[in-house]
C-alpha positions in Angstrom: 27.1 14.5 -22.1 27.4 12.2 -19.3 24.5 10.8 -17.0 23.5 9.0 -13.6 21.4 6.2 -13.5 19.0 5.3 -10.5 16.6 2.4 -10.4 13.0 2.6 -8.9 11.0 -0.1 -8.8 9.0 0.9 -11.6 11.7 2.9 -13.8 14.6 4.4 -14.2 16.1 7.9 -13.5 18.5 9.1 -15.5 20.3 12.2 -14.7 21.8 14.1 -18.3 24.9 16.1 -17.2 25.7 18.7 -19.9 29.7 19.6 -18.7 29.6 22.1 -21.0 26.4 24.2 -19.6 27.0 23.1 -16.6 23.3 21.7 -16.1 21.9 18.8 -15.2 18.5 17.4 -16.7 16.2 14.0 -14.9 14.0 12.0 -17.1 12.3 8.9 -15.7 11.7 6.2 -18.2 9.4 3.0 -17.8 11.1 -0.4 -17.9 8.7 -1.5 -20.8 9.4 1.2 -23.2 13.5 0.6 -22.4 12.9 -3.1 -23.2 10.4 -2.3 -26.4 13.1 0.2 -27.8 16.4 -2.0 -27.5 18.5 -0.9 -30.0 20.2 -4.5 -30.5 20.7 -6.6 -33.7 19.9 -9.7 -32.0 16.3 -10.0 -31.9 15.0 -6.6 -31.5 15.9 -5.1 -34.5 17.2 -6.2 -38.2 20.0 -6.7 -39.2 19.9 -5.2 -41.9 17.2 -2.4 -42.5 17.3 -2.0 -38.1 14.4 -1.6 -38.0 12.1 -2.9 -35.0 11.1 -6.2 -34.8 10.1 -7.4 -31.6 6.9 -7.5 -30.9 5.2 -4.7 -28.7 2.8 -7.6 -27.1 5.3 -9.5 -26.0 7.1 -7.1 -23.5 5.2 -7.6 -20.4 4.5 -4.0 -18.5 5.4 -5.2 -15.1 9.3 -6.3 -16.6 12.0 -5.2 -14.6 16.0 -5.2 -15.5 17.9 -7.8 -13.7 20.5 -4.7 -13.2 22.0 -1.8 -15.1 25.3 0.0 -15.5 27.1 2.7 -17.2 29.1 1.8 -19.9 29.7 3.1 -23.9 28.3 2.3 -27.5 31.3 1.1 -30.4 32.4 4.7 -30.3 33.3 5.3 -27.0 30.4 7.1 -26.4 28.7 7.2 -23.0 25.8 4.7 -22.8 23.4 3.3 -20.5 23.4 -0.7 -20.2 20.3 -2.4 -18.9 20.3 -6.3 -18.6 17.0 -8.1 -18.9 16.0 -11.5 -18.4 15.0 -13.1 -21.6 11.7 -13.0 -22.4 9.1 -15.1 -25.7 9.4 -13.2 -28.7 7.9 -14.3 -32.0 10.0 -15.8 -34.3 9.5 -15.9 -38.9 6.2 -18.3 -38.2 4.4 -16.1 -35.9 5.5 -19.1 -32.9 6.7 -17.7 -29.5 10.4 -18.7 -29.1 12.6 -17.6 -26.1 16.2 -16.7 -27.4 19.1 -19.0 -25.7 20.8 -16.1 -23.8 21.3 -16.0 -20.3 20.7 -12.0 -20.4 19.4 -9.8 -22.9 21.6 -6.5 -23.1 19.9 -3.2 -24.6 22.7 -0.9 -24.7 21.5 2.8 -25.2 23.5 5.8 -26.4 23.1 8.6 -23.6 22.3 11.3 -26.2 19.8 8.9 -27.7 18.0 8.7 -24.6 18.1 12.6 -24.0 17.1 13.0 -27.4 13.8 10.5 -26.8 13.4 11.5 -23.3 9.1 11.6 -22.6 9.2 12.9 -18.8 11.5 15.6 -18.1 12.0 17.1 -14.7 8.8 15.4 -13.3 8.0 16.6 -9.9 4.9 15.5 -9.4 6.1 11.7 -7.9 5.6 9.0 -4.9 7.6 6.6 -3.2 6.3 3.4 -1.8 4.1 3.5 0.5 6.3 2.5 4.4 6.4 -1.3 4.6 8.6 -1.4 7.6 7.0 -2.9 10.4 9.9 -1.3 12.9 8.8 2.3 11.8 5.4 1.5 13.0 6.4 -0.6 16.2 6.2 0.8 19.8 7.3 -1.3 22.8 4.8 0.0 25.6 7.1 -2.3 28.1 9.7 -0.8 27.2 8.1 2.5 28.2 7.4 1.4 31.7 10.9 0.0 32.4 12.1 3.9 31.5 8.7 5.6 33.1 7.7 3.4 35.9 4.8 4.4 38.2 5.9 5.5 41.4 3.1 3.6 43.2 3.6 0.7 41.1 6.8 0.1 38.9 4.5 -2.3 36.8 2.2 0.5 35.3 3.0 3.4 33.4 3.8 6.4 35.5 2.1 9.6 34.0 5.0 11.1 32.2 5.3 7.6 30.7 1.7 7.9 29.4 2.1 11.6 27.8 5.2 9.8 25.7 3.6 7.0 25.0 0.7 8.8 23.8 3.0 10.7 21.9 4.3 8.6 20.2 0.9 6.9 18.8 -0.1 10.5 17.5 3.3 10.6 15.8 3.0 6.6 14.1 -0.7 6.9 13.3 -0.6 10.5 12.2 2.6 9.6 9.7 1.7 6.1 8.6 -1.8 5.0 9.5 -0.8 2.0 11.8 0.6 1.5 15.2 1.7 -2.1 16.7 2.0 -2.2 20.2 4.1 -4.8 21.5 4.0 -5.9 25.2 0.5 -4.0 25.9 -1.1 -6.2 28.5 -4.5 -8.5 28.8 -7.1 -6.1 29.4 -9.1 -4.8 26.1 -11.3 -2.3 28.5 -8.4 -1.2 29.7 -6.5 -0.3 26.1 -9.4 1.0 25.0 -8.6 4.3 27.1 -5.2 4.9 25.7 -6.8 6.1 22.7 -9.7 7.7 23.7 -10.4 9.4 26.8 -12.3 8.0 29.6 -16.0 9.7 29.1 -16.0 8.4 25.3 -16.6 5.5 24.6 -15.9 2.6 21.5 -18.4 2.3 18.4 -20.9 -0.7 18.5 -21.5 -2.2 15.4 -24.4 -4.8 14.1 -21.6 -7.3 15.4 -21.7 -6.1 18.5 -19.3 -3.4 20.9 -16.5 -5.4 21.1 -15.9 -8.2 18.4 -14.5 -11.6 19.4 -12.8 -13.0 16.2 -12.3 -16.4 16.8 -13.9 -19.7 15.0 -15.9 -20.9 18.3 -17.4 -17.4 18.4 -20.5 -17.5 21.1 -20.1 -13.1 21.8 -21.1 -11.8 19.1 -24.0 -11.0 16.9 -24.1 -11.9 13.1 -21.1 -13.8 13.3 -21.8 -15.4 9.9 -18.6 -13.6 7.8 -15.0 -14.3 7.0 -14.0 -12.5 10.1 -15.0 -15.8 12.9 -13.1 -18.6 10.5 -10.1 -19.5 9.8 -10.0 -18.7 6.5 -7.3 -16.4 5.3 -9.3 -12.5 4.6 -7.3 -10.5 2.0 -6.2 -6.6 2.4 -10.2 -4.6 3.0 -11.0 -2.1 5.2 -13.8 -2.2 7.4 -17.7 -1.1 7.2 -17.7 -0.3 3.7 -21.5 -0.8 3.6 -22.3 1.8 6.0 -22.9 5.4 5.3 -20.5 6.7 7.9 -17.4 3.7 8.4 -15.6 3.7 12.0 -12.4 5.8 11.7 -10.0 3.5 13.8 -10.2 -0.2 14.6 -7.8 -1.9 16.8 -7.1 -5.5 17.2 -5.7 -6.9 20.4 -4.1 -10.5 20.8 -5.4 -12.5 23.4 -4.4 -15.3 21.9 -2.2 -16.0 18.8 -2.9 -18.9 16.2 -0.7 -22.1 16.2 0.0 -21.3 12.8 -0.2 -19.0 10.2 -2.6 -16.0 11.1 -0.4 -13.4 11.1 -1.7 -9.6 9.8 -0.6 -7.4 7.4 -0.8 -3.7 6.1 -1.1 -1.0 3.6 -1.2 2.2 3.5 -3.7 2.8 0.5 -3.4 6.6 0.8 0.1 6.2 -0.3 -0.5 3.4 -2.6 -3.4 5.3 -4.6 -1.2 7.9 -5.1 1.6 5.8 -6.1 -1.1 3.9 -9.0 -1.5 7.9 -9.6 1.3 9.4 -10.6 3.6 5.9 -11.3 1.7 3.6 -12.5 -1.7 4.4 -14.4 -3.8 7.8 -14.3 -6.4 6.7 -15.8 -6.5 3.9 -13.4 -6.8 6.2 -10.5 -9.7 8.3 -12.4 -11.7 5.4 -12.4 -11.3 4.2 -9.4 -12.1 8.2 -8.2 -15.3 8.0 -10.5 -17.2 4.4 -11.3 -19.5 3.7 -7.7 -19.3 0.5 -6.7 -21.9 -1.5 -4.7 -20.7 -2.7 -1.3 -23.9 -5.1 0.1 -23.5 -6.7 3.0 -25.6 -9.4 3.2 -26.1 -11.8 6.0 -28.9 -14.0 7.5 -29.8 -11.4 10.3 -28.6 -8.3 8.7 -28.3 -6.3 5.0 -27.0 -2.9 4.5 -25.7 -1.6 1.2 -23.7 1.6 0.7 -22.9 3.0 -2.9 -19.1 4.8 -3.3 -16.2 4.8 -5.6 -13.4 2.6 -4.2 -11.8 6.2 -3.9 -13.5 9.0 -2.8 -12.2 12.6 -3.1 -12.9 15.2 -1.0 -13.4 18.9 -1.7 -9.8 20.1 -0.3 -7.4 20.9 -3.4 -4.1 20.2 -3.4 -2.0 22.9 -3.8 1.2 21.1 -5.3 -1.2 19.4 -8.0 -4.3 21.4 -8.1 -6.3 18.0 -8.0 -8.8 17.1 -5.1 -7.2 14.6 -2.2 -8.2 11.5 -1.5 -10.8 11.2 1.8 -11.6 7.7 1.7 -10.5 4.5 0.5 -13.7 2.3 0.8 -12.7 -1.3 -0.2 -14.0 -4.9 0.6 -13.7 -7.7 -2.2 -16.2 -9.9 0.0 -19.4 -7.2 0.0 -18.4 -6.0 -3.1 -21.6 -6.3 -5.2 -22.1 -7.2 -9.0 -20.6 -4.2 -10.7 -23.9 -2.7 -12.7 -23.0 0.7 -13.1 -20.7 0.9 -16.5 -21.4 0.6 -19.9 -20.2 -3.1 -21.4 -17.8 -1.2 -23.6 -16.0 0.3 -20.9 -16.2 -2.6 -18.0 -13.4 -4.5 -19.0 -11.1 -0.8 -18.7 -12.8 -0.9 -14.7 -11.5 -4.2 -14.1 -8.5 -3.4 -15.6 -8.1 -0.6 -13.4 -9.1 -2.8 -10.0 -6.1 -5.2 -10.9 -3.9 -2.7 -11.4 -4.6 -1.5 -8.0 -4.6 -4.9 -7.0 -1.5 -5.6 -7.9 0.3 -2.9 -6.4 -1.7 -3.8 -2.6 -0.2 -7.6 -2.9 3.7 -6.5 -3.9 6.0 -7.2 -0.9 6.8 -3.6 -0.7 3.6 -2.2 0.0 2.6 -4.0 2.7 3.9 -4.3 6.3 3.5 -7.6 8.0 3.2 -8.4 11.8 2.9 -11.3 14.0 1.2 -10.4 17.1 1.5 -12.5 20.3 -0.4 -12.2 23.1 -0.7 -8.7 24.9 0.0 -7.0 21.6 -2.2 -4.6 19.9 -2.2 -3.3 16.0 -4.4 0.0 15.7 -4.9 1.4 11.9 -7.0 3.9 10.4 -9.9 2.8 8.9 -10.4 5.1 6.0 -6.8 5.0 4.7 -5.1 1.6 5.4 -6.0 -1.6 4.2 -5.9 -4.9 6.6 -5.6 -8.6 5.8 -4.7 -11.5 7.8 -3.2 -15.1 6.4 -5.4 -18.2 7.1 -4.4 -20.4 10.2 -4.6 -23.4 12.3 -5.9 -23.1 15.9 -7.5 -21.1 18.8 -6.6 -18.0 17.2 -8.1 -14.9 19.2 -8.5 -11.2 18.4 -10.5 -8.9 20.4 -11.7 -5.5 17.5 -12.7 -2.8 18.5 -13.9 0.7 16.4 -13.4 3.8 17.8 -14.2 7.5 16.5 -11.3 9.3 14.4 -12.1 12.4 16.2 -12.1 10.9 19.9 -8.8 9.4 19.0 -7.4 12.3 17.7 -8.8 14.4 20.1 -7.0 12.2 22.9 -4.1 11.3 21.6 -3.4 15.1 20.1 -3.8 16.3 24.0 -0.7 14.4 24.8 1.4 15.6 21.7 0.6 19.3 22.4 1.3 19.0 26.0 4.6 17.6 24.8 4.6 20.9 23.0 4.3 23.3 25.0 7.1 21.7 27.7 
């Protein structure tokens, strides 16, 4: 038996190739249980009796291999090698002691691995969520170079707008999030290229158009995160109302000196990544345990009770399991957590960090520095938004808009596209 070896960032894939049966078997193997079961005589198991002596504790469950490689045991049998970096283990005395090695080398025989294999031919997986900010980009002056307005090469000429439109349906529908580089100065203005002329933006307790700057004068209740310069993690929006806004956009009138810029996930994807990759149980609770968002401010209170996830009633047919609606999270109105038993409330916040963890990994988010005239529009129930803290007159114009007037829009210019 031979076998092919891919590396995820969360574990391994191992394809088994019988050459005799001429089949191939996957199993998928977590990085912590490789590390726990090295089959080495050099700290992980006796010399003698080999039997195990590392301790399970000290394996930590995010470890990854430094790389890995095909190779073979004393035998010349085919094996898998995975190098790890070295990592405290205890020694005779109980005392944490980190072995002098460079690279710690578990070398595992390929039938052994078959033999032990926990997840055969798992279908139900993820990938990452999309964290490239390119995928999501569109250059709308690029779109009036190509589709100029006859009456005025400066503007978009009609076609222009139908593929420009488009294309916002096809970003937004596929990943959530839409940067718009190049847009122009007007915020009335871009309001219309997602929603059509009679409808109109939804006001808020903030007011119908939100001015997020530190020297805010505009707006209402301008005592939150939002009109400082303080950095506000990954959130969505609203989480305290009953019914949330289904699209915000942001619009760059005038970028910080420094730092400020936004980023992105798609928690859709990244709850069913925690799912099926990283922690079930994880996911149940997050599904399950409400959570209090309060909103409380001088002028204004509003409270709203949800699980960070909500499912709705739709089943999945490839899993037979409800989808995920709504992801309702805000770590500044979320209130005292009151609603587990004490037994079970340090499981929760295990669960939230989990979670956590995955939103703050490099390859979950995408990240995007807008300059003046660009726009960033996301989905309000299934991406996440953050910004980094800055340094000067930074200046975003938000704005909420309906999910179904935007879709409604914006799905007028995709099926005219259609039908051409």
């Amino acid at each position: 038996m031979s076998a092919r070896l891919e590396l995820k960032p969360d574990w391994a894939r191992i394809v088994f190739v019988d050459e005799a049966g001429g089949t191939e078997t996957t199993a998928d193997f977590h990085y912590f249980w490789l590390r726990h079961n090295c089959p080495c005589l050099s700290g992980c198991r006796h010399v003698k009796t080999k039997e195990r002596v590392i301790d399970t504790a000290t394996i930590p469950l995010e470890i990854r291999p430094l790389h890995a490689a095909l190779s073979a045991d004393d035998e010349g049998a085919p094996a898998l090698a995975f190098y790890w970096a070295p990592i405290a283990t205890k020694d005779d005395g109980g005392r944490l002691v980190i072995q002098d090695e460079k690279e710690h080398v578990s070398l595992f025989p390929v039938q052994w691995l078959r033999d032990n294999a926990y997840a055969v031919n798992r279908t139900h997986i993820h990938e990452l969520p999309p964290h490239d900010a390119a995928l999501v980009t569109i250059d709308f002056a690029a779109y009036v170079a190509e589709h100029p307005d006859t009456g005025d090469s400066s503007q978009l000429s009609s076609t222009g707008a139908v593929l420009y439109k488009a294309a916002l349906y096809d970003r937004l529908s596929r990943f959530g999030v839409a940067i718009i580089r190049n847009r122009g100065h007007d915020t009335e203005d871009i309001i219309h290229d997602f929603i059509d002329s009679k409808a109109d933006v939804i006001p808020t307790h903030f007011g119908r158009i939100e001015h997020l700057r530190t020297n805010n004068t505009e707006n209402a209740n301008n005592d939150q995160l939002g009109y400082t310069n303080s950095a506000v993690r990954l959130h969505t929006d609203q989480c305290y109302a009953e019914t949330v806004p289904g699209f915000q956009f942001l619009h760059c009138i005038r970028p910080a000196d420094v730092g400020g810029e936004n980023y992105f996930v798609h928690a859709e994807s990244a709850a069913n990544y925690l799912k099926t990759e990283i922690s079930h149980r994880a996911y149940e609770l997050l599904t399950t345990v409400p959570v209090r968002f309060d909103r409380k401010q001088a002028k204004f209170q509003a409270l709203h009770v949800s699980p960070i996830l909500r499912l709705s009633d739709e089943i999945d047919p490839a899993t037979n399991e409800r989808k995920l609606a709504q992801v309702r999270y805000s770590y500044f109105t979320q209130g005292a957590q009151t609603n587990v038993p004490f037994s079970e409330l340090r499981e929760w916040y295990e669960a939230q960090q989990e979670w956590d963890k995955l939103l703050y990994r490099d390859d979950f988010q995408i990240k995007a520095g807008l300059q003046t005239g660009d726009v960033v529009i996301y989905d309000n129930l299934k991406v996440l938004h953050a910004r980094n803290g800055f340094a000067g007159p930074r200046h975003m114009a938000g704005v909420y808009l309906a999910a179904a007037d935007l879709w409604h829009h914006l799905g007028q210019a995709k099926r005219s596209l259609a039908v051409k």
